[in-house]
N, C-alpha and C positions, 0 to 999 in steps of 0.2 A: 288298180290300187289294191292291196294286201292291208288289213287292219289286224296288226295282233292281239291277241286276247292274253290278260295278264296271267298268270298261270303260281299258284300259291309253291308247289316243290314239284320236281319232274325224280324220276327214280326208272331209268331205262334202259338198256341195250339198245344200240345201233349200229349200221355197218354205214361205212360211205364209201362214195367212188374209188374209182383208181388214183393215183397220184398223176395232177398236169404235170408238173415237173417231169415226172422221171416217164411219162408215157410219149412228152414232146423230144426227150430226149435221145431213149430207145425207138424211137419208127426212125430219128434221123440215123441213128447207128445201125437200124437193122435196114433200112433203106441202101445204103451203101456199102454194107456188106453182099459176099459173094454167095446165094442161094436163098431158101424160103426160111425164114425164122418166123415164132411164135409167140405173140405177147399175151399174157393171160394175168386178166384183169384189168386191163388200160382204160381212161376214160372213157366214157361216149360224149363227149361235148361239141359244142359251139367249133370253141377253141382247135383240139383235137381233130373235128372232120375238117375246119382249114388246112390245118398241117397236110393230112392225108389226101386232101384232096389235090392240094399242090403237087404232093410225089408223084402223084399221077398223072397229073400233066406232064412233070419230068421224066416218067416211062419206067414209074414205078411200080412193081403191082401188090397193089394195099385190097384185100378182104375184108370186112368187119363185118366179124359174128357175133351173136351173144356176148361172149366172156372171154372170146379173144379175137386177135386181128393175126392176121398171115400177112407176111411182108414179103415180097422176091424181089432182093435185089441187085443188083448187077455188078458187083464188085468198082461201085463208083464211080461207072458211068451213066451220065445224068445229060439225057435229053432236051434239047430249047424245047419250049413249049409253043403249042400254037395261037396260043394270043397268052396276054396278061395275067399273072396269077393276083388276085384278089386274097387279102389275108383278112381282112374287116379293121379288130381293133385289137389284135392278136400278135402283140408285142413280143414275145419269144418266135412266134414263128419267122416273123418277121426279121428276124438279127440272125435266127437259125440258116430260115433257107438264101440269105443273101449269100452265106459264104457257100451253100450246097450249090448256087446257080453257079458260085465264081467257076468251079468244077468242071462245069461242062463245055461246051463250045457252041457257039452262036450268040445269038441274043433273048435276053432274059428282061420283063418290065416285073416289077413287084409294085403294087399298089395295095391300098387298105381304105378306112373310112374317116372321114377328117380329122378325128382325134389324133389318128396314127401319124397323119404330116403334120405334128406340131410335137411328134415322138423325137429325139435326136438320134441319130445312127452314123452323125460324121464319124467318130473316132474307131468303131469300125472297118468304116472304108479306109480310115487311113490307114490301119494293120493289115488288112488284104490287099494295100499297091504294095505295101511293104512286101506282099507274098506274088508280086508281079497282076494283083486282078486292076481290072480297070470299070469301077462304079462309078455314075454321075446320079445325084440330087438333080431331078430333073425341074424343078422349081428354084434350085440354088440356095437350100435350107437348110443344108444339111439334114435333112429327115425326108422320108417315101413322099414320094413314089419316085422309084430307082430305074436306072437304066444301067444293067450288068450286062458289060461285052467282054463276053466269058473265053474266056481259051487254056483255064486248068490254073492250078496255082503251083508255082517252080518251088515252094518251100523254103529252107535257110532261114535268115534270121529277121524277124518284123517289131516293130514294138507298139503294143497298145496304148493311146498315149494318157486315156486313164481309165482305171478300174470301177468306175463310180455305177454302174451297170453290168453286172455279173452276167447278164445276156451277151452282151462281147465278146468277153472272155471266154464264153463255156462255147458260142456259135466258132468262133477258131478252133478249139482243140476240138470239136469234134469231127472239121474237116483238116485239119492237120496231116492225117497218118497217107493221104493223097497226092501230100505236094509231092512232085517231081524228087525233091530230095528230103533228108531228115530235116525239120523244121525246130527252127528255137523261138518261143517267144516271150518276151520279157514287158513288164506290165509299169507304166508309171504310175507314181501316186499311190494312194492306199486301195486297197481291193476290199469292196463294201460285200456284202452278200458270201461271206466265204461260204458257206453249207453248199448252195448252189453250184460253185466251181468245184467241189468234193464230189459233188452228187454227179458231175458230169464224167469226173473222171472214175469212179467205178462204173457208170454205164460203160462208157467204154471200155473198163480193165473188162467187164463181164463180159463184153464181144471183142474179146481176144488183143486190144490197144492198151499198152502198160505204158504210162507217161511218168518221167521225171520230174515233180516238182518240188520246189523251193518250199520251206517252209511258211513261207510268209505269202505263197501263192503269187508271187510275182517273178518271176523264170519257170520255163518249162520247155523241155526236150522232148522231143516228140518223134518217135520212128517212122523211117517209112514203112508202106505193109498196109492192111486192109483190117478192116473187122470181116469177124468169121460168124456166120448164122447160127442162131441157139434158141431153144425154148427158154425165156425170159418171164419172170414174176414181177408184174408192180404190186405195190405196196397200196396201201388203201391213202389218201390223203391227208396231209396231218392238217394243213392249212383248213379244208374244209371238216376235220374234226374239231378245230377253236372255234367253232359256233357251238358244238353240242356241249363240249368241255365248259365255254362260257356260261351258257345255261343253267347248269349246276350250281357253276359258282354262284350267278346273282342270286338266283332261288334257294340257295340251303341247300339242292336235293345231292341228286348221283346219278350222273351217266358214265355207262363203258361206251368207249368206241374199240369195238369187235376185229377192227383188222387193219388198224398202225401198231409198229411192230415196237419196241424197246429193246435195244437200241434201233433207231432208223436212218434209212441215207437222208432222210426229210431235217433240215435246220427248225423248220416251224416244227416239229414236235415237242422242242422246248420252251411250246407256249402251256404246255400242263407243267412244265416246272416253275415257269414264272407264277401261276397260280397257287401254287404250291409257297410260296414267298409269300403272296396277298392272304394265306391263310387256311388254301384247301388244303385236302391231305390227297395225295395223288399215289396209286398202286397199279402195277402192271405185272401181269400173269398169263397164259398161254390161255385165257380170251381177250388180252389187249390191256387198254392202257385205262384207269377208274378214277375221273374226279369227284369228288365228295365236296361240297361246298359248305364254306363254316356257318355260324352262328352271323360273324360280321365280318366282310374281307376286310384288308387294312391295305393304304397306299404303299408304293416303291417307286424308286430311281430305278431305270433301266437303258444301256445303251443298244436298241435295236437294229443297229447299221447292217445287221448280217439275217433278219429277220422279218423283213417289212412288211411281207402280206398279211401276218397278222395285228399289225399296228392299231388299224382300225377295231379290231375284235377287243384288244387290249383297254382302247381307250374306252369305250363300252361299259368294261367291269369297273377300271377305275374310276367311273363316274357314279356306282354305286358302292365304293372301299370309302372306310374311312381314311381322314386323312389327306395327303398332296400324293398325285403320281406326276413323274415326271419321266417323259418318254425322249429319250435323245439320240441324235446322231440320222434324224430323217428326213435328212433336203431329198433323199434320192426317193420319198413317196410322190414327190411333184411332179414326176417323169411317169405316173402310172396312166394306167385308165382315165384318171383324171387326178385334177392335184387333191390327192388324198390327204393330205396334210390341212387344208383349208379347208378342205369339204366337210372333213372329220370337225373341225372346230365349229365350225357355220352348224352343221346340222345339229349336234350337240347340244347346242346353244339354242335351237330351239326348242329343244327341249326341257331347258332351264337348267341344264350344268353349267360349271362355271370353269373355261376352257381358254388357255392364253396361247393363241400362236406364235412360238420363233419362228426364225431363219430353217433352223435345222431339227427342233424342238416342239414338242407339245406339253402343257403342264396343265392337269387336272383336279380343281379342288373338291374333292370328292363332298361324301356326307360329314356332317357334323352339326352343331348348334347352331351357328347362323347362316346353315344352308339351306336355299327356300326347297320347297317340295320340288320332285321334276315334274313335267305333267307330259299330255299327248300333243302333238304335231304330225302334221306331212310331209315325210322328209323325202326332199331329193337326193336320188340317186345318180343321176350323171352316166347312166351308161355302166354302170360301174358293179358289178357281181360283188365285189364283197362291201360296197356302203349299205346296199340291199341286205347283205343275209349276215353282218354285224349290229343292224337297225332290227331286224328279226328280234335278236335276244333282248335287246333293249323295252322290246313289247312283251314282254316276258312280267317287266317287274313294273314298267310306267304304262299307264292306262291311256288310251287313245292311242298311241302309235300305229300312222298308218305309212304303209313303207309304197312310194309310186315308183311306174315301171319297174314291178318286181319280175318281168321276164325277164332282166338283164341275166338271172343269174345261170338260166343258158349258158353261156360262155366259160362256166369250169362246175356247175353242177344243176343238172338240165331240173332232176326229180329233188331239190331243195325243199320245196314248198310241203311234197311226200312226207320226206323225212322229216322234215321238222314237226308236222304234225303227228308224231308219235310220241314227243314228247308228252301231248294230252290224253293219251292213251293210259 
């Protein structure tokens, strides 16, 4: 159990990790690319050494040094593994490496930790038979633990049959450029998380794969051809800079985060503009991006369908803005780590916000006249790295907050607890 100490203004500089996004990204593209490339600055996580540890069962060769990782890899050929690859609760990898098994030839089990098989990953599978792979739900759940009996994907044309998980969509295109022939794929329904499928596809423009897309990110051509090895930059995380940038806001004070860039391939960087609405004033200059937090934030409407990890950090501030916030467009939080959309309210709540769950929706009646004090609670975390280190900042300005199972936050930022305590520095 973690108890935070409330903390009157924070005034800091920080740096945070690499970006999970674009470092789960780049190993699967420099993975299958032809020779040694270099990632500098990539996470060291939880999450991250799954990934990598997989490729190496697949016969890939992954180094992790300090400040960067060395990738060799074999221009797309991907080895069965000698028993089960284990991903834990590590949902990217998990959609990633299903279509990297489809590649190889043999047989391939992917498994993870119970939360992961109550994950969905049918509609997936059904765009990779579309590209001739043949995955079985070995439980019949549509969701892991899988059984890929792998023999390469023929390419041509597949269709995903909905976008509601940018994890789909981004785990295709980046095995795409291997099928047998050029590959088209075309996406039903509305595609939620657009930043993510953007983010995919300059990783891959950056290892040498230039893809066709649709405006609307629903059609995309895709060549045959390979990614080509490169020394690669990730970015610093924008998702785990909305806890520092939170911070600020609820205390008044000012944190820089030192190395998210403006503009970034990261969609969650646009959680310093949303604060910027509530009332901070937000500056970015070549040491990074500076919330200043007002006098009193104020409530917004916002549709976050294309930004979800920050959802929970959001709700957080808007429970100290005056005012109504009303966060829309996020059934797709209930497919996380855990249903973050309920959790977020439940926990909340006990802390004495006053917090209405939809379907799709969260609405938070912030501060004002006849709203009672918040006070302390022991909030459950669920497994879940960012209920943990969004419940952080909330210890910040409410007294008693003690945050359980705060190792979760492992799994995308191992030294949280580090940095966060720099804030009382």
């Amino acid at each position: 159990m973690k108890e935070i100490k409330p903390l009157e203004r924070v005034d800091v500089t920080v740096r945070v990790p690499g970006s999970k996004s674009i470092t789960q990204r780049a190993l699967i593209a420099a993975a299958l690319a032809d020779g040694e490339s270099t990632l500098r600055g990539p996470l060291a996580s939880e999450d991250t050494h799954y990934t990598a540890t997989a490729l190496r069962a697949m016969g890939v060769e992954v180094t992790e040094e300090a400040d960067c990782w060395r990738v060799g890899g074999h221009g797309g050929r991907i080895e069965a593994p000698a028993g089960e690859i284990f991903l834990g609760n590590n949902g990217t990898a998990t959609r990633f490496l299903t279509s990297v098994a489809a590649l190889g030839r043999g047989e391939f089990r992917i498994t993870g930790e119970k939360r992961m098989e109550e994950r969905p990953i049918a509609p997936l599978m059904r765009a990779l038979s579309g590209w001739g792979a043949s995955i079985e739900s070995i439980k019949g759940t549509g969701c892991p633990p899988l059984a890929i009996h792998a023999n390469g994907i023929r390419g041509g044309r597949t269709l995903l049959p909905e976008g509601k998980s940018s994890q789909y969509l981004s785990s295709l295109l980046l095995v795409a450029p291997y099928g047998a022939s050029a590959a088209v794929l075309d996406v039903a329904g509305e595609v939620l998380s657009k930043p993510y499928v953007t983010m995919t596809l300059a990783v891959m423009d950056a290892f040498g794969v230039k893809v066709a897309a649709a405006p609307a990110l629903n059609h995309f051509e895709i060549p045959c051809g390979g990614y080509t090895a490169r020394d690669y930059a990730i970015e610093g995380d924008a998702s785990s800079a909305s806890y520092f940038f939170a911070a600020a806001a609820v205390t008044g004070g000012r944190v820089t985060v030192a190395n998210v860039p403006r503009p970034s391939l990261q969609g969650d960087a646009v959680f310093a503009d949303l604060l910027g609405r509530m009332g901070c004033t937000v500056a970015s200059s070549g040491e990074g991006i500076t919330v200043t937090g007002p006098a009193e934030l104020r409530g917004i409407e916002v549709d976050m369908g294309d930004c979800p990890d920050v959802v929970p950090t959001l709700a957080v501030v808007a429970s100290r803005a005056r005012g109504r916030t009303v966060i829309n467009n996020i059934a797709h939080l209930r497919i996380k780590e855990c249903d973050r959309l309920a959790v977020m309210v439940r926990e909340l709540g006990k802390l004495g916000a006053r917090v209405e769950e939809r379907p799709d929706a969260m609405i938070i009646e912030g501060l004002g006249p006849d709203a009672p004090p918040m006070h302390g609670a022991a909030i459950e975390t669920y497994n879940d790295h960012r209920i943990a280190m969004c419940f952080a900042v909330a210890g910040l300005v409410v007294p008693g907050v003690k945050v359980l199972g705060e190792e979760c936050v492992a799994k995308s930022f191992p030294d949280f607890w580090e940095r966060f305590a720099l804030l009382y520095d």
